[in-house]
C-alpha positions in Angstrom: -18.2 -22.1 10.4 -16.8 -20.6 13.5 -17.5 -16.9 14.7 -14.1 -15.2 15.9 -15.2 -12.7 18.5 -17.5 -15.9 20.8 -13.8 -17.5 20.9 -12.2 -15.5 24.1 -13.2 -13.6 27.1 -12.8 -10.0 26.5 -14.3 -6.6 28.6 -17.3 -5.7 26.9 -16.0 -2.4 25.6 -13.5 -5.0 23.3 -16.8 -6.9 22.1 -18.6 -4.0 21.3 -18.6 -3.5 17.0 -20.6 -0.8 16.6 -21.9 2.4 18.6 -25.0 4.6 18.3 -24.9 8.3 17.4 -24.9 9.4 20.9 -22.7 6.7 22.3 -25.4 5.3 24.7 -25.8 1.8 22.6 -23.3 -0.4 21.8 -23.8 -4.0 20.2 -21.7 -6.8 18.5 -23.0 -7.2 15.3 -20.1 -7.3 13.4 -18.5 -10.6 13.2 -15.2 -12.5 11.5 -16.1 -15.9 10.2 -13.8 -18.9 9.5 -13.7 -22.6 8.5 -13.7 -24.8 11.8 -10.6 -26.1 10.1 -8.6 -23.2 10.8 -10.1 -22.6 14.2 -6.8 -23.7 15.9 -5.3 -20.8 14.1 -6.9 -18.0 15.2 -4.6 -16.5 18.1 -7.1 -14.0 18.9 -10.3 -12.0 18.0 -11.6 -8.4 19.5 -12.9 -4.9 18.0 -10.1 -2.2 17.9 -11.6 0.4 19.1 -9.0 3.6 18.5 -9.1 2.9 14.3 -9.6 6.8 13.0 -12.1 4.7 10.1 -14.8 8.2 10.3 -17.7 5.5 10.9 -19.7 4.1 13.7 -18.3 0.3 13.5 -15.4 -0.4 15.1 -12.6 -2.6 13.4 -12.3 -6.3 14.4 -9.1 -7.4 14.8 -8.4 -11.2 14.7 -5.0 -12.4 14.8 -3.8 -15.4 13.4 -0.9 -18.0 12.8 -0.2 -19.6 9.7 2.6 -21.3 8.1 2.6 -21.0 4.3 5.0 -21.6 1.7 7.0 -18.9 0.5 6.0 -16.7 -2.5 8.6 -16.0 -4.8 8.6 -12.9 -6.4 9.0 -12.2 -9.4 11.9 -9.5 -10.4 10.3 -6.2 -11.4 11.7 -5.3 -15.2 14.2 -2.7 -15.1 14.0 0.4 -17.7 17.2 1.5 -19.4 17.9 5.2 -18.9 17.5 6.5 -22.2 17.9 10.1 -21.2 21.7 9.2 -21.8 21.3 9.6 -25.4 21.0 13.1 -24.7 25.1 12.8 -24.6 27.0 13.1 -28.0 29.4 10.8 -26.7 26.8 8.0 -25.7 24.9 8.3 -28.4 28.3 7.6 -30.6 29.1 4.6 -28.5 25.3 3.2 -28.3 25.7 3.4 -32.6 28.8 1.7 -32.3 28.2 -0.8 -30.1 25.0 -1.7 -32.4 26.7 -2.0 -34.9 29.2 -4.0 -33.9 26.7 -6.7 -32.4 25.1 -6.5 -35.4 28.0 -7.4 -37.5 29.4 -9.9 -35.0 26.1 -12.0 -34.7 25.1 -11.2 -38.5 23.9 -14.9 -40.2 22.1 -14.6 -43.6 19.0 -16.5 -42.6 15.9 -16.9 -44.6 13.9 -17.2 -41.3 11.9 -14.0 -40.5 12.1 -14.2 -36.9 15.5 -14.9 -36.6 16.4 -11.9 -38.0 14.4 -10.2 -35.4 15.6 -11.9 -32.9 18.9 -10.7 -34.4 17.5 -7.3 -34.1 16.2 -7.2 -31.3 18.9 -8.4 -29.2 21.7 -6.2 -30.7 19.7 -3.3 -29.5 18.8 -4.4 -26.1 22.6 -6.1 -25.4 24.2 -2.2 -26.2 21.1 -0.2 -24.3 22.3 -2.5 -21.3 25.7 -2.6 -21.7 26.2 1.6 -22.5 22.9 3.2 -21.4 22.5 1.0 -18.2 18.9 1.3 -16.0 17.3 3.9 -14.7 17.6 4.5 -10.5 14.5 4.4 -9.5 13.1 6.9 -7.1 10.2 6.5 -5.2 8.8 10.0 -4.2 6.2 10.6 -0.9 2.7 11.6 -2.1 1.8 13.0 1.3 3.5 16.1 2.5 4.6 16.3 5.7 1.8 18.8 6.4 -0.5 16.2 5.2 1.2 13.9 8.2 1.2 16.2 10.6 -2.9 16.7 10.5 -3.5 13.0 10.6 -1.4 12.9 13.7 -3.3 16.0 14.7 -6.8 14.1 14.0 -5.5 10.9 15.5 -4.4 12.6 19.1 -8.5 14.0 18.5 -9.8 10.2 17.9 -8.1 9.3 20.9 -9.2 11.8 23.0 -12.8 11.2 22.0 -12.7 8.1 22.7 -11.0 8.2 26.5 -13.8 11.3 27.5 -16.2 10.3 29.9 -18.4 13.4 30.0 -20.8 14.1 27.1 -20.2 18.0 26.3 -16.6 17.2 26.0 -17.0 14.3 23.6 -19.7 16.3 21.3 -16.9 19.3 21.4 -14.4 17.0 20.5 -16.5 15.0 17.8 -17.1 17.9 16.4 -13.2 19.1 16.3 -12.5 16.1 14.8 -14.9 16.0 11.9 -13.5 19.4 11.4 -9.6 18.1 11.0 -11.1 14.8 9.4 -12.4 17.5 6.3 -8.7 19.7 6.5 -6.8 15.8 6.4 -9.5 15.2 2.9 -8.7 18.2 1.7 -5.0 18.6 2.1 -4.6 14.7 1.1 -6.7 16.2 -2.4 -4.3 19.0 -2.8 -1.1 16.5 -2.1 -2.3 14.1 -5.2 -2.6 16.7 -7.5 1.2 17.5 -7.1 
């Protein structure tokens, strides 16, 4: 095994993973392990310092280069819009357009499950054909008020973190936990919509 972060020179301030309440200790004690075999990978390995995370540790970020084989994926099953039957008129021509497959494909078969199949396919054929598929509509979950604070707390995070004198960065800490709990609380109000 092979520790990420012992891999390139960095400052210190990019080694250190964690830092004490009052910001006078910092140690690397958080690490990214990988198989020697992938060693030659690994681009590059450091903590990330301006992550808003609300916690002590900082994030390590290790970059890396692979080449895999594509994933294929699979198509995602489209719903037919059946809120069309609401219409008289498409309602009359989903009835007829049933029957009609029904009476085209209709075999007097002994077999069970190939008069389902039958069934089945007569009613899906006309859905698709008449009804087509719903659009799909993806709506945001997060307001744009919602947005605006985390921008808000991340200008704070940054801020924090780029402060050299101690009263400052305790006011700011403190203005940020503050917008950290509006950011919960309007993210709360946002999922219940």
């Amino acid at each position: 095994l092979v520790i990420t972060g012992t891999l390139f020179p960095h400052k210190d301030i990019h080694k250190a993973t964690w830092v004490s309440a009052d910001d006078s200790v910092r140690n690397q004690i958080d690490h990214l392990l990988i198989s020697g075999q992938w060693r030659s990978s690994v681009l590059d390995s450091r903590a990330q310092r301006g992550a808003d995370v609300g916690s002590d540790h900082y994030l390590v970020r290790t970059r890396i280069k692979l080449r895999l084989n594509r994933y294929k994926v699979n198509n995602i099953k489209q719903k037919i819009d059946v809120e069309r039957l609401g219409d008289e008129g498409t309602r009359k021509k989903y009835c007829e357009a049933v029957k009609s497959r029904l009476e085209e494909n209709r075999r007097e078969s002994e077999d069970i499950e190939e008069m389902w199949e039958q069934l089945k396919n007569a009613y899906i054929r006309s859905a698709e054909e008449v009804l087509g598929f719903r659009k799909r509509k993806n709506k945001p979950w997060i307001s744009n008020n919602t947005w605006k604070l985390i921008d808000e707390k991340k200008i704070l995070k940054t801020k924090t973190d780029s402060t050299r004198s101690e009263r400052i960065k305790n006011k700011l800490r403190n203005e940020y936990r503050e917008k950290d709990r509006e950011v919960k609380k309007s993210v709360r109000e946002d999922k219940r919509m």
